[in-house]
Every structure is written in C-alpha cells, then in structure tokens.
C-alpha positions in Angstrom: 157.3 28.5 85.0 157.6 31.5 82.5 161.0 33.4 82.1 161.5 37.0 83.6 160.3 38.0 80.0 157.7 35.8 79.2 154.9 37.9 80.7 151.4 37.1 79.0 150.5 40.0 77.2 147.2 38.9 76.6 146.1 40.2 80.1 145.7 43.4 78.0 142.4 41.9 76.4 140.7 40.1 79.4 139.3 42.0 83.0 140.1 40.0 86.1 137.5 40.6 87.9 139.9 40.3 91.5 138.4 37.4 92.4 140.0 33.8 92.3 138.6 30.9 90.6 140.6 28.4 92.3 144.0 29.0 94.5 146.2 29.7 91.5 143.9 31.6 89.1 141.7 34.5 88.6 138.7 34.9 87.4 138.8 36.8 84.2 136.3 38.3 81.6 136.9 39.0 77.6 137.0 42.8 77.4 136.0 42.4 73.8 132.7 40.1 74.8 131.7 42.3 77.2 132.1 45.5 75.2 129.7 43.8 72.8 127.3 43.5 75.3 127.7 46.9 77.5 126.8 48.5 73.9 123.7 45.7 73.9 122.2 47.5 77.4 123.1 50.5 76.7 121.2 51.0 73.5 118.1 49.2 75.3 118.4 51.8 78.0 118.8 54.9 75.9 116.1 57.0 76.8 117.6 60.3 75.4 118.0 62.0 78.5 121.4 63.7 79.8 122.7 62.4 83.1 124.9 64.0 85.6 128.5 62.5 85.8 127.8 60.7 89.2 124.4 58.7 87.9 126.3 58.4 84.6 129.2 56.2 86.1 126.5 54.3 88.3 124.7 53.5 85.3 128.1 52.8 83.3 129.1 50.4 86.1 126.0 48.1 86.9 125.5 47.8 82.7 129.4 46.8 82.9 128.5 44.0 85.4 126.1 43.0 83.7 127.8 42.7 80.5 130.7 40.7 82.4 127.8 38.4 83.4 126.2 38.0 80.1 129.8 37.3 78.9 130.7 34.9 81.0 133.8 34.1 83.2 137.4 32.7 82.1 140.4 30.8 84.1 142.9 33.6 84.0 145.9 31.2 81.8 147.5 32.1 79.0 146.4 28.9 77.5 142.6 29.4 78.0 143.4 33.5 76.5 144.8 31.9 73.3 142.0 29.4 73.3 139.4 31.9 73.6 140.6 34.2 71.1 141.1 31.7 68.4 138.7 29.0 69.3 140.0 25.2 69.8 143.5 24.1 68.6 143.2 21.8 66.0 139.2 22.9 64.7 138.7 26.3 65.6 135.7 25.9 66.8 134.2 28.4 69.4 136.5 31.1 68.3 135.6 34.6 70.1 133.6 36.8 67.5 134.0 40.0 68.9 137.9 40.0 69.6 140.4 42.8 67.8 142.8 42.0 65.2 146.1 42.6 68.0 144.5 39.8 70.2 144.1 37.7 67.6 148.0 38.4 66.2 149.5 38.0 69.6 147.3 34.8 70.5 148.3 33.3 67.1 152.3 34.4 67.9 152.0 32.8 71.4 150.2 29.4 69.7 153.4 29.5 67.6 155.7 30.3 69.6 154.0 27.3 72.2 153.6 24.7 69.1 157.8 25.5 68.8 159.0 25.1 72.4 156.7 21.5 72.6 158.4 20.4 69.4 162.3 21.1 70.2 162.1 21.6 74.0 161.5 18.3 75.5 163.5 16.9 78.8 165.1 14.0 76.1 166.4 16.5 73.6 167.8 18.6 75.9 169.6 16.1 77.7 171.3 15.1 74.3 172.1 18.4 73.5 173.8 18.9 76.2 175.7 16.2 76.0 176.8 16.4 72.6 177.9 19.8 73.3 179.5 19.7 76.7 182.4 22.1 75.7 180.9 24.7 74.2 177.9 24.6 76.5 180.5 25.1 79.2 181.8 28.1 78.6 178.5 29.9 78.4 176.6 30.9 81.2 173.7 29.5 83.0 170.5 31.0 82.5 168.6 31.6 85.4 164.7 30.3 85.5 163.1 33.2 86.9 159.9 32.7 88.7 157.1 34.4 87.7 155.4 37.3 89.3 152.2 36.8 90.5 149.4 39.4 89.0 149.0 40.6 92.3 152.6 42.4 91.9 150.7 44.6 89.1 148.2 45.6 90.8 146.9 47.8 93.5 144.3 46.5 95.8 140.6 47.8 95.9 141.0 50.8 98.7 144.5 51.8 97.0 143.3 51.7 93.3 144.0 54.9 91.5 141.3 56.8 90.0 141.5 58.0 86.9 140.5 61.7 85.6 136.9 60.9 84.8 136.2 59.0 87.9 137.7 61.8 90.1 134.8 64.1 88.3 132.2 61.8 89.1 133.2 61.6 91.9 133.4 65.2 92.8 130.4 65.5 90.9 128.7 63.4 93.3 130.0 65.1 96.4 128.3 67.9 94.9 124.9 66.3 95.0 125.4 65.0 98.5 126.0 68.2 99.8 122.5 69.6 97.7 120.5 66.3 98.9 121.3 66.1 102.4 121.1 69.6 103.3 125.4 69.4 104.3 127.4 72.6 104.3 129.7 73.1 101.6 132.5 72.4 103.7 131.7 69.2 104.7 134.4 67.7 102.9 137.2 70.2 104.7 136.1 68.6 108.5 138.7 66.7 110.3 136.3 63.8 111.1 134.9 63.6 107.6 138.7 63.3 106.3 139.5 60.5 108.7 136.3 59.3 107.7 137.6 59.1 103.9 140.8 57.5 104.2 139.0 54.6 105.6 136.8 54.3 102.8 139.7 54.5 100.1 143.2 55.4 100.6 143.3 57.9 97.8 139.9 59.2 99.1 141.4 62.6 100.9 143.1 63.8 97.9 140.4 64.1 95.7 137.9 65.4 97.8 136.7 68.7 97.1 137.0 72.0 99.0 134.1 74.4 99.9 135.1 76.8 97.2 135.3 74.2 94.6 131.9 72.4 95.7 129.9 76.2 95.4 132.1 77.3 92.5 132.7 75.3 89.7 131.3 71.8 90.8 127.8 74.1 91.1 128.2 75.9 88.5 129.1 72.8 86.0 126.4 71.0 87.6 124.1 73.6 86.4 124.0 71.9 82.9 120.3 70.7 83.9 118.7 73.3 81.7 119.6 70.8 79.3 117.1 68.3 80.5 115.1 71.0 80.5 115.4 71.7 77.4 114.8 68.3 76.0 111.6 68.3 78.4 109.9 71.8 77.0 110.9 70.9 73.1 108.0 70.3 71.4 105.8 71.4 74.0 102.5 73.0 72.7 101.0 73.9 76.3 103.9 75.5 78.7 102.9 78.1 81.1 105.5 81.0 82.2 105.3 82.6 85.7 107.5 84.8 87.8 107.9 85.7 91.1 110.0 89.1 92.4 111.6 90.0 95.6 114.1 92.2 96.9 118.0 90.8 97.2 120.0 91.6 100.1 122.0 94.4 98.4 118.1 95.4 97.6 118.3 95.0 94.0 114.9 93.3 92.3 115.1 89.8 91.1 112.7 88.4 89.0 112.9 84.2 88.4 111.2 82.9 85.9 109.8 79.7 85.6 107.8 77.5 83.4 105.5 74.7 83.9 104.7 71.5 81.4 102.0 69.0 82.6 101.5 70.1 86.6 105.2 70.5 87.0 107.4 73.4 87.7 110.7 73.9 86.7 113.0 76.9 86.9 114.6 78.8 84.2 116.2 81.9 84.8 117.0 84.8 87.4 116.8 88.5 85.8 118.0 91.3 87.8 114.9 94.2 87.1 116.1 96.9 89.5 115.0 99.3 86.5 112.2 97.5 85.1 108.8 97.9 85.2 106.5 96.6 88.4 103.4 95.8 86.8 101.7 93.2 85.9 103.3 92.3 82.4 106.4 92.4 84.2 105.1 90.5 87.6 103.0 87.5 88.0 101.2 86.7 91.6 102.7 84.3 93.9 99.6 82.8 95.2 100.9 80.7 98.0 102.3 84.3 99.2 99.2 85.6 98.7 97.2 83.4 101.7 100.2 83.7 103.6 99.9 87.1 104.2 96.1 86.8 104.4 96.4 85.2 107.9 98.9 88.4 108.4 95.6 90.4 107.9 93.3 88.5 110.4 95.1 88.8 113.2 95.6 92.5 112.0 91.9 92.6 111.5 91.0 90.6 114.7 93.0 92.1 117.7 91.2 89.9 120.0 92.8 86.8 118.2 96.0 88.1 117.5 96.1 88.7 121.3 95.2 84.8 122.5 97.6 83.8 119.6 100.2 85.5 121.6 99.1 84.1 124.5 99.2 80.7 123.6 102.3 80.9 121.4 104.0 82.4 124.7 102.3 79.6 127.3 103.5 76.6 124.9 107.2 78.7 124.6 106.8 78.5 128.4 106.1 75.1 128.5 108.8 73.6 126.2 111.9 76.1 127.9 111.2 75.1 131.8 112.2 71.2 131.6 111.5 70.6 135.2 107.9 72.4 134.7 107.7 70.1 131.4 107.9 66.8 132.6 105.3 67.5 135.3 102.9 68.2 132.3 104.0 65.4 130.4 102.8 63.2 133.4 99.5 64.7 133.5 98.9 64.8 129.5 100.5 61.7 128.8 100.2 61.9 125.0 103.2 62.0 121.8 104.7 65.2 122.7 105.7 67.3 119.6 107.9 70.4 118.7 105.3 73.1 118.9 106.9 75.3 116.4 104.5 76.1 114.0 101.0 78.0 114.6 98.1 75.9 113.7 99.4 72.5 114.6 100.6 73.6 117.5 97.1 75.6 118.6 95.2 72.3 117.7 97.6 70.2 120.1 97.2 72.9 122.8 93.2 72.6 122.8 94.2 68.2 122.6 95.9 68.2 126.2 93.5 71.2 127.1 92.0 69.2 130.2 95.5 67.4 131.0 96.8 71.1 131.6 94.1 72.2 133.7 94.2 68.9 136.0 97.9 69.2 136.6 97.7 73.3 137.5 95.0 72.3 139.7 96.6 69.7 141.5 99.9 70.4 141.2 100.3 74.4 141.1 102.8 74.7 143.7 105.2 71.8 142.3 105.4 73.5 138.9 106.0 76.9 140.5 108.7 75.5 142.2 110.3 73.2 139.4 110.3 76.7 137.6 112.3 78.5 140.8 114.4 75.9 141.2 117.4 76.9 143.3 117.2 80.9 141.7 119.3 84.0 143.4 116.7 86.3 145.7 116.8 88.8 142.6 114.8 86.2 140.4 113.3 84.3 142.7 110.0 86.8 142.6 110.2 87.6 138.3 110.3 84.0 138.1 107.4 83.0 140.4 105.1 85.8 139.0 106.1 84.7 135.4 104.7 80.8 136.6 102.1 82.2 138.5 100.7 83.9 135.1 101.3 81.4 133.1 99.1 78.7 135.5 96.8 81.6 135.5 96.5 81.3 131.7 95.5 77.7 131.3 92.6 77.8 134.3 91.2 80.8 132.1 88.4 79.2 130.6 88.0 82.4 128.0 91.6 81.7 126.6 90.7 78.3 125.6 87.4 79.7 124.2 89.3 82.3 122.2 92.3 79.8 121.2 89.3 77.3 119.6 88.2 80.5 117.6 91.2 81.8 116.8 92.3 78.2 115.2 88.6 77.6 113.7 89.7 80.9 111.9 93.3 80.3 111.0 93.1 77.0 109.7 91.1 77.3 106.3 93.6 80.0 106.0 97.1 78.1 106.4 95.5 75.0 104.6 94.6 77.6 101.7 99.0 78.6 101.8 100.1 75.1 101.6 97.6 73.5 99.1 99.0 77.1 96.8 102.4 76.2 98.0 102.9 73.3 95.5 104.1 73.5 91.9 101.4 72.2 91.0 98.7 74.4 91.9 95.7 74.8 89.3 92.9 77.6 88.4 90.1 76.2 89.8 92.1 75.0 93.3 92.9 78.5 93.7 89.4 80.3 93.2 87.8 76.8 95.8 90.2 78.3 97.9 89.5 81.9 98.0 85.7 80.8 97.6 86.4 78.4 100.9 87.8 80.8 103.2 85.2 83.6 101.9 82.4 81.1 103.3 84.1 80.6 106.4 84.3 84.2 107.2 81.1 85.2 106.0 79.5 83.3 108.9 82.0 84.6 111.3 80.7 85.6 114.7 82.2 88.9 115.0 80.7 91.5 112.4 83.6 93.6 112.2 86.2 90.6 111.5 84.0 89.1 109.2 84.0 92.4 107.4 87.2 93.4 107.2 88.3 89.7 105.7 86.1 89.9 103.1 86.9 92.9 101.6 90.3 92.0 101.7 89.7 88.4 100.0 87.1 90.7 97.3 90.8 92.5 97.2 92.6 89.7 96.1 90.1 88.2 93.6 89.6 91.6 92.0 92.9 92.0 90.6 93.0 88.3 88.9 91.9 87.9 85.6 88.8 86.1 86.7 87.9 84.7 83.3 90.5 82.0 83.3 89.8 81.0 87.1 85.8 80.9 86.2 86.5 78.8 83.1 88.9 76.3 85.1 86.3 75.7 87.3 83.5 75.4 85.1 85.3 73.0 83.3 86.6 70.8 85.6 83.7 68.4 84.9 83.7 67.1 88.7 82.4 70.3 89.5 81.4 72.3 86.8 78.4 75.2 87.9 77.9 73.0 91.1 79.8 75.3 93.0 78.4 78.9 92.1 76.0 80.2 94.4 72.6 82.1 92.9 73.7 85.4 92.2 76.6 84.4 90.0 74.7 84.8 87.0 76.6 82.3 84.6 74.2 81.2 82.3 75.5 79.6 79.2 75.8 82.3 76.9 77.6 84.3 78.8 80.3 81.2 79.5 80.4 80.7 76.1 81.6 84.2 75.3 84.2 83.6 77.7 85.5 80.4 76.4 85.3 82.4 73.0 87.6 85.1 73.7 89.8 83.1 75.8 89.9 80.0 72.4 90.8 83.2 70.4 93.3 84.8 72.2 95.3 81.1 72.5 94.8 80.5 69.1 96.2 84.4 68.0 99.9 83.7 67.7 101.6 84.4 64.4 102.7 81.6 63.7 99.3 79.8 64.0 98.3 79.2 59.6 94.7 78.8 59.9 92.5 80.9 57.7 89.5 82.9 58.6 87.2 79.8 57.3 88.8 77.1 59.2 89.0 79.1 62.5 85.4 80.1 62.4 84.9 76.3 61.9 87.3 75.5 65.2 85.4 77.8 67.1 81.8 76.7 65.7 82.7 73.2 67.0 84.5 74.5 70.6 81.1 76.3 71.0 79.1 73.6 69.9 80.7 71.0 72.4 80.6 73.8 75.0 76.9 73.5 75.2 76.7 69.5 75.2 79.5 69.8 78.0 77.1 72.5 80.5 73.9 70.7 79.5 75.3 67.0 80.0 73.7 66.1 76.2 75.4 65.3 73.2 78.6 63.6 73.6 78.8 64.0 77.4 75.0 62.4 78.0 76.2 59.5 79.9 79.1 61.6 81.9 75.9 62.0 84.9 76.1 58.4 85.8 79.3 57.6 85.0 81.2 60.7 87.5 80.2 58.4 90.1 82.5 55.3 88.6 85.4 57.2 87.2 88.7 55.6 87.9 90.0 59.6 88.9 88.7 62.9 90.0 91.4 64.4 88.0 89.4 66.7 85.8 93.0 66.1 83.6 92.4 62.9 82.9 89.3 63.1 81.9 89.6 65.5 79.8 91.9 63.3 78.2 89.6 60.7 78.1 86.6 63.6 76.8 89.6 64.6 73.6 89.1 61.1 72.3 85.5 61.7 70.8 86.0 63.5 67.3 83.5 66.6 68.4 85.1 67.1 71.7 88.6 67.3 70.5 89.1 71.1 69.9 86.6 71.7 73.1 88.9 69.0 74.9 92.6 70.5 73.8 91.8 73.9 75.1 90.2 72.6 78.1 93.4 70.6 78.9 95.4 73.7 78.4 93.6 76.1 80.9 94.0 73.2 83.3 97.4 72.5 82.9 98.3 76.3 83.8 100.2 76.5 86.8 99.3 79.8 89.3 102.6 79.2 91.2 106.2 79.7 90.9 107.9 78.6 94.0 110.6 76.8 92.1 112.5 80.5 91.9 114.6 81.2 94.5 117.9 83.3 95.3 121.1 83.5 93.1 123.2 80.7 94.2 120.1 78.9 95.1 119.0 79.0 91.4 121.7 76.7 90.7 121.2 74.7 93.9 117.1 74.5 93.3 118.0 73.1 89.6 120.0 70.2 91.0 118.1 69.1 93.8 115.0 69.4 92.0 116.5 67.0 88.9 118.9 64.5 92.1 114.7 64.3 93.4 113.6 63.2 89.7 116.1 61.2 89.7 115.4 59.7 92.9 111.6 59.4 92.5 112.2 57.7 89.2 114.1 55.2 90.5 111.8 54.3 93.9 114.4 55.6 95.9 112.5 58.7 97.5 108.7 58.8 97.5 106.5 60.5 95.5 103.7 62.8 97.2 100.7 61.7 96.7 98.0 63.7 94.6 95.7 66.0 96.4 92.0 65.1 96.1 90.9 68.5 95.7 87.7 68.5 93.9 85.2 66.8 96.0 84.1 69.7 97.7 85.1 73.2 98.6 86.4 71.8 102.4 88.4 68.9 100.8 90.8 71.7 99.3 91.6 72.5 103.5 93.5 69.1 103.8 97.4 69.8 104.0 98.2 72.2 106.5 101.6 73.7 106.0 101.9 77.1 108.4 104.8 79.6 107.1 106.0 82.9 108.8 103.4 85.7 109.4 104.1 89.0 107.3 101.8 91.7 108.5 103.9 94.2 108.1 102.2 95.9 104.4 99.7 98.6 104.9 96.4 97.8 104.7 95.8 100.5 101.4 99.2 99.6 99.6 98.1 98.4 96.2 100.9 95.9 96.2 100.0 94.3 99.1 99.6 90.3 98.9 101.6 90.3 95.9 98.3 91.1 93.9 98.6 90.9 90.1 98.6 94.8 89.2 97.1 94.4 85.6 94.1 97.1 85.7 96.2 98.9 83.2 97.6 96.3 81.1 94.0 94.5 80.6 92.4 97.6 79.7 95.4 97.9 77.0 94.3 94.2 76.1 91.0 94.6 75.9 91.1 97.7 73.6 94.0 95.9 71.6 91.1 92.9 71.3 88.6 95.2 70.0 90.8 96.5 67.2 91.9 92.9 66.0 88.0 91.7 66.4 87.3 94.8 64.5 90.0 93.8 62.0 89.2 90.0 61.3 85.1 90.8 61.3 84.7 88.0 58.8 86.0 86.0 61.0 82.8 84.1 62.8 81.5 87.4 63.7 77.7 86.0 65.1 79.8 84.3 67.7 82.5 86.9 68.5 79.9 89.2 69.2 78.8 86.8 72.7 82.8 87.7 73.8 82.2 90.8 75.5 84.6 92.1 77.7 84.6 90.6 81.2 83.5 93.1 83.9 84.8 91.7 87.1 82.7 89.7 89.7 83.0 89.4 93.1 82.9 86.8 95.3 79.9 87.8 97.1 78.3 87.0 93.9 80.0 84.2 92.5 79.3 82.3 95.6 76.6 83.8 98.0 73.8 81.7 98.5 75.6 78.5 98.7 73.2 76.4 101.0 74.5 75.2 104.5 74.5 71.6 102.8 77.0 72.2 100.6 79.6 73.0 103.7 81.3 70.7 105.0 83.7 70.9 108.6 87.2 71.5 108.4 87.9 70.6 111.7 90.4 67.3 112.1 90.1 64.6 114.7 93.0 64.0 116.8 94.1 60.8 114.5 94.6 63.4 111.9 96.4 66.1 114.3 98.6 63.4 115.0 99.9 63.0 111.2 100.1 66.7 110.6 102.1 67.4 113.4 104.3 64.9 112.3 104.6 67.0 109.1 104.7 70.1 110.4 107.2 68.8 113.5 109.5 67.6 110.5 109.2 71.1 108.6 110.2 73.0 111.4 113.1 71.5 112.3 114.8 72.3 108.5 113.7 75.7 109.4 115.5 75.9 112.5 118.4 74.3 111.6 122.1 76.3 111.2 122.0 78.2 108.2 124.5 77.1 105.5 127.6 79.0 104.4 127.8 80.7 100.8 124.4 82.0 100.9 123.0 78.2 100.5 119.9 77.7 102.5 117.3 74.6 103.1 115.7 73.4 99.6 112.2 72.2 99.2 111.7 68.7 100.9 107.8 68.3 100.9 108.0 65.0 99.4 110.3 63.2 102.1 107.2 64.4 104.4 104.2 63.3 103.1 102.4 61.4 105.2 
C-alpha cells in the first residue's frame, strides 16, 4: 500500500472511464492517445459549417468515445501508467508516441524512485537495519502506513458531477432549442413538476436551468448567430432570389421581412420597420400563398348562396362535435375514423362521407338525439334547446343542403389546394401561373353565371398586376410542359417568346459588375436565342428530349435543366433557364419580431434534424403532370374577406404599374444607349403588354382536365393532416409574443 503522500500523479494523464476492469481497478484511457485521435475525426468531419453549442458538445462527445475506443483501454495502476508512457522496462518498446514531456518526467521520476525502493527496501534489509540500530531507531517514532484512498474519494458520481462553464452553456443552449422544437413555453423550465423532474435526472440539474427571461432574452438572442450559416450558405451564390412580405405589428407600425431563397429554399434575413416607407411595389413583393387565401374570401363573398350552406354546415358539424350524448348516437350510425372537423374543406368532404349515416340515424332515431341534447335542462331551456335540435335534424334530411355543400366544396377545393401548394418555400413561377390557370378553368365552367363571373375577373385581377413575362417564361421552359398548356388564343409563337427570353437574358445579365463587352454579349445572346429555338421546336440539341420525357428519372424541370447545361450549345440557354426556375414567389419564412429569431432557429434545429434522419423530409410535390396534379395538398387557413372588393391592395397584389412603366422606359434608354450591342435581336424585345388569362388559356380542350375530386382513401390522409394542423392552431398561445412555428414536415403524409 502507498503512503498518505504517495498518490499517483499520473491520473492527471489518463481518463477513467468510471467503469471497473476487474474488482480493484478502473478502466482507464491515455488522454494523450485519444487527443490524437479526436483531432483524427474531427478533421474527417469538418464540413465548414458553424454549429450551435448544444449539437457542438454532442458532436464533441460521441468523436471523444470514439477516440477512447480507437485508443484503446488501460488497467488504472501506476505501474501500467509508467509502462505506457515509457514503453517496456528494460527495451522500451511500445513507448506511447503521443504523450507530453511532464508525463514522460514524472513516469521516469516514479520508475526511479520504484527501481530505488526494490533495491534498498526489501523485508531482509530492513530487518537488519533494524537490528543494528535498535537504539537509535527507538527513540524515533513509528510511522504510520496509511492506507490508500480509493479514486472513488476523488470523485463525484455521474448525477452529482459538476459541470463546468461551457457545459452549462450547452446546456442552456439546448434548453433553448427544446423550448423552439417542441412548441414549450418559455417558462417551462420555472414549473414545479419540471424542477422535480430535473433533480432526478442530475442533482446539479435545478441550478442551472434557465428562467423564462433568460430562455427569450439572451439564450434567443445568442442563439440568433444562424445568419452565420446563412452566410456561409449564400457566399458565392450566383442565383439568390430576394422577397418580402409586409404586415401591420400590433402597435400598427409596418414590418417588412426580408428573405432570400438559394436552390428552392427559403431562409430569412431580416425585419425592417417601414412605417415611413414607401408601399409600392419596389418596396413590396406579393405573398402568393396570401393571395389564394383570400381568393376563397371572395367566393363566398361572390357566391352568397355558398357562403350561406358553408355556414350551415360549419354550424351542423359545430353542433355535432359540442353535444356528446347527440355525438355518440351518430358515431353508431356512421361508424367511420371520426376526426377534429376544424378546418373547412376536409371537414365539408367528411360531412358529404357520412352523408347517408346522418340521414339513417335522424330518421330512425330523431327523438333519442333530441333528447340526448335536452338532457335533464331547466323549463327555461328546455324549448331553445329542443328547437336548436330540431333545426339541426332538419338540416341533414334537407336534401338541397347536401346538394349545395357538394358545390360549395367542388368550388372551394381547387382553391385551398391552390393556398397550400403557394404555402411552401419552395414555390416556383410556373406552379403559381398552373395554379391561377387551374382555378380559372374550374370557374369558367361554373354553373352559376354570375359566380363564375365575378371569380374571373378577380383571378384576371390578380394575374394583371404580376409581371407576367417571368411566369410565361417559367412555364414555357419547364420542358415537361413547355406550350402544352396554353390554350389557342394565347398567341405565343416563337418570336415573340424569344423577345421575352431576350429582354429578360439582358436585364440578368445588366449588373455592373458583369465585364463582358458589347462583342461577347451579342455572342451570349446569339447562342441563348439560338438554343431557344431548338428547345420550342424539339430539333437540334433537344431532338431526342420527345421520346426520352417519357423515361426521365424526374419531372423536375430543375434537373433537367441540369442535365440540358451539359451540352456546350445549351449552356448559356440552360444557366438562365435554371435561374428563372430557381426563383422563389414566396416568403413565408418572415414572421414577427421575436419570432424572427425563433423562425431562424427552428428552421436550422429542422436542418439539423433532417440531415441527420431524425425528422422527415417532405416529400417533393409532383406538380407538372398536369394542371389538376398542382390541386394535391390541401392545407385550409383562416378566411379574410374583410378588403373591399375595389381596394387596389387587396390580395396583396404586386402594385408595380408605376415602377414597370419606370423600367420599361429606363430599358429603352439603355437599348437606345448600347445599339451596337446585337441590335437585329434586341429589336424582337418589345415591351410586354399584359395578357389575360382568358387568353393564355381559353380553349383548353375538355381532355386536357382532369377531376380534382379525392376518394375517401385519400380524405382519410388529408384529414389526418389537416386534423394534426388544427390542433397547433388551437393550442394555448405562448408567452413573450412566441407563437406556433411552421411544422409541415412532421405532417406529411
């Protein structure tokens, strides 16, 4: 046994790992060794990207057990320390590499110091010594053979270990972005339960958890460093679109967040207060998925008939759902998965699914569901409450509700499909102008005159303030669909494309720092004009893209564009093309003040999460097989019919008419300007007078439609989406402003 002060101090250069190797030892690792090898994975790893404190220890932690694996496991002995450091006794050998010059000095004192006690303190020599010196040995006191402490008297066990200033960060870092992922309050961590709940995880738990003003102060506001990774994501970038979407803050200042979009995804950027900046459309970009929201606000505004059995059926399933007694007899009769009918077009389509389960139980069972509704009432509502269940049973035997409800949801549904699929951060050009083309062919066959009407001229309204030019091209390149989907009178024949594509190719091209002389960009554009013309007759290049459509691995007109940029003629044709498909019409990745920050975080924990298989990834939309496949996602929001019908801002419209007209004659000047600049072609540019969609897509044959309607199966699945949706909606609104964050992706089906 070791003396009160013969502690090894070589447990300063090895890990125990806190588990014994046998009933006497631990197990141990060289912290030298596995230095060498944590900097080993971590340079394999590097991918150049800045992680948050919390994913950065996680990271740091499973490359540090792997490194003590790759090392390899010692006997915790002084002996085995000294032989690890310097290698064998008497050869060397198998000396550690990687140990410090201190191990080394102390493992060579400690040999010494060993090599000394074996050579003068035997049991023989002592003995004689002794002996020889009994006197003077005598009068000096015994010294007392301490045992010595175990290891476990330094050290604290795993639920009382100490953290240290970094891991309390990470920690608190962490908290952070469990309160953003799971939708928590920020004073989670301040409930009695959750503070019991702590202790029992680790004993110094409670004292580092944070409070609700730390977690929406500084832990947000430190967390916020994510522009950096959005930073390293946009440098470089040759393509990135900018967008902006504006609304009124509570103390009804205007807010403007900007966002920018690389490659189909959005992410946010700033917040600008522009209480006394200019509205218009330099200023403002169109929200798109606000757009078709509102749109539905104007049928039922258009439609008074429908707005009326919406109502009606809104207030018979509200019925439904409050009387439980009344409920349960129905859920007898219907027998199907009941759902939370919260949202407006799932919840019509499930009305007309148990349609005939409705009737059979008000037919046969009238006066048990009048009575499961009075119940044991006072005589004062004894008759509101039988007259409010005799309407309501009067309702579903009406066979002209149900006739209205399947219009009214034939009607509404190309409609709220048209909000969601312009919901996502992703949403192209040519989705957008299927869209608007979609629910224009729906309505123009409407049954009703006046409806019919009335939504076209206000779906003319919304296409006539977008700059059409770059919605036309989008489509007409997307080479799944190219001129298939124009109707007769559209009149774009292929030198009037090509004078789009022209203008458009110059005003990309027009930046100041682009170097290209007035030679080489008249040779750019010959060759973008050039391939233009194989691309809308199918010859040259693109001869074989008939048959081969058909057998392409995607119907991402991205990637094969991609594919198309490989072909040397293409290239400038197919770079352009890429870029007017990559532009994003949406910016829902803007949101309040405080949410800013909170929308940053949660959208890079989600990347995090999707990255590493831990959350899925929502599937891409096939949304170019025909104009009906763009209806396939329904996603219902809150109605907002409250605009006037002749407010020029209404729908969030882009208000440019002034700005493109400024353009347009700026255009003219510069054309006028650079003259020797491929002039023969310049001169097919014109300016764009806008089309409508009358024109762009009358005369589409009754082939070419296609029904939106969904079989139950497919109800099924969507209400599950939509059943999911509505409850973040309803649930408790959190403190500090904080409200629900995006979660489409934990609800794809």
């Amino acid at each position: 046994m070791a003396s009160g002060g013969d502690i090894n101090g070589l447990w300063l250069f090895f890990h125990n790992s806190g588990v014994k190797q046998n009933a006497s030892h631990w197990k141990v690792h060289c912290r030298s060794c596995v230095a060498y090898h944590e900097r080993i994975l971590e340079a394999a790893t590097d991918d150049g990207l800045l992680l948050d404190a919390g994913t950065e220890l996680l990271a740091k932690q499973a490359r540090f057990e792997a490194a003590c694996k790759s090392a390899g496991s010692l006997r915790g002995e002084k002996s085995v320390f000294i032989t690890h450091i310097l290698g064998h006794e008497h050869s060397g050998n198998n000396a550690c590499s990687h140990a410090g010059k201190d191990a080394i000095d102390m493992a060579r004192a400690l040999r010494a110091a060993s090599k000394a006690e074996k050579s003068t303190g035997s049991k023989h020599s002592h003995i004689e010594s002794t002996s020889i010196t009994t006197d003077s040995s005598s009068l000096a006191p015994l010294s007392k053979k301490l045992k010595q402490p175990s290891i476990m008297a330094h050290m604290h066990t795993g639920m009382e270990m100490l953290f240290s200033a970094i891991q309390i960060e990470a920690i608190q870092d962490q908290a952070l972005h469990a309160v953003i992922s799971a939708n928590l309050p920020f004073h989670v961590y301040e409930n009695p339960e959750v503070l019991k709940l702590v202790p029992m995880l680790h004993t110094a738990g409670p004292a580092i958890m944070p409070t609700a003003k730390l977690v929406g102060g500084r832990l947000l506001t430190t967390a916020d460093i994510v522009h950096q990774k959005t930073d390293h994501i946009f440098r470089n970038q040759i393509d990135v679109g900018i967008c902006a979407d504006g609304w009124k803050s509570a103390m009804r200042s205007a807010v403007n967040g900007i966002a920018g979009n690389v490659d189909g995804k959005l992410y946010t950027l700033d917040l600008i207060e522009v209480t006394g900046s200019d509205k218009h459309g330099i200023a403002m970009a169109t929200q798109f998925g606000e757009i078709f929201q509102l749109i539905l606000g104007d049928y039922f505004k258009v439609h008074e008939y429908g707005a009326r059995i919406a109502e009606e059926a809104t207030d018979l399933i509200t019925w439904i759902n409050n009387h439980g007694k009344a409920h349960m007899i129905f859920d007898d009769a219907q027998n199907v998965n009941l759902t939370r009918w919260t949202t407006h077009c799932i919840t019509f389509m499930w009305l007309l699914l148990v349609k005939r389960a409705l009737q059979n139980a008000v037919m046969e069972l009238r006066p048990a569901i009048i009575k499961a509704q009075v119940g044991v009432a006072t005589s004062a509502e004894h008759p509101h409450l039988t007259a409010d269940a005799e309407e309501h049973c009067n309702v579903i035997e009406n066979y002209l509700f149900w006739d209205g409800l399947e219009q009214v949801v034939e009607d509404i549904k190309p409609i709220c499909y048209g909000t969601n699929i312009n919901q996502k951060d992703s949403t192209q050009l040519d989705q957008i102008l299927l869209t608007l083309a979609g629910m224009y062919l729906h309505f123009s066959e409407h049954p009703e005159p006046e409806v019919s009407a009335a939504m076209k001229k206000r779906l003319e309204k919304c296409w006539k303030d977008c700059d059409q030019q770059i919605f036309i091209l989008a489509l007409v390149l997307n080479p799944f669909e190219g001129l298939s989907r124009f109707g007769d009178s559209a009149g774009l024949n292929h030198i009037k494309l090509n004078g789009m594509v022209l203008r458009l190719y110059g005003c990309l091209h027009s930046h100041p720092d682009n170097l290209d002389g007035p030679e080489l960009r008249s040779q750019k554009e010959c060759a973008v004009s050039t391939a233009f013309f194989h691309f809308l007759a199918l010859t040259g290049p693109f001869v074989s893209w008939r048959d081969e459509a058909a057998d392409f691995l995607s119907t991402d007109p991205i990637t094969a564009w991609f594919a198309f940029r490989s072909v040397p003629e293409v290239a400038e044709l197919g770079e352009f093309a890429l870029i007017l498909l990559k532009v994003v019409a949406n910016q829902g990745g803007v949101e309040l003040a405080k949410l800013g920050k909170m929308t940053k975080v949660g959208a890079n924990i989600k990347a995090e999460h999707q990255a590493l298989s831990l959350a899925k990834t929502r599937g891409k939309q096939n949304n170019h097989s025909s104009t009906a496949a763009l209806l396939a996602v329904p996603r219902y929001r809150d109605l907002l019919a409250d605009l006037d019908d002749e407010d020029e801002t209404e729908c969030g419209h882009l208000l440019v008419g002034e700005a493109r007209d400024a353009e347009e004659a700026d255009d003219s000047d510069n054309d006028a300007d650079d003259a020797g600049v491929n002039f023969a072609f310049l001169a097919t540019a014109a300016a764009w007078k806008p089309a409508m969609l009358a024109a762009l897509f009358g005369g589409i044959g009754e082939l070419q439609h296609r029904s939106t309607c969904l079989s139950a199966a497919e109800v099924t699945v969507e209400a599950a989406l939509m059943e999911a949706l509505a409850n973040i909606k309803e649930d408790e609104r959190l403190d500090e402003g904080a409200i629900e964050i995006n979660s489409d992706d934990e609800f794809a089906p």
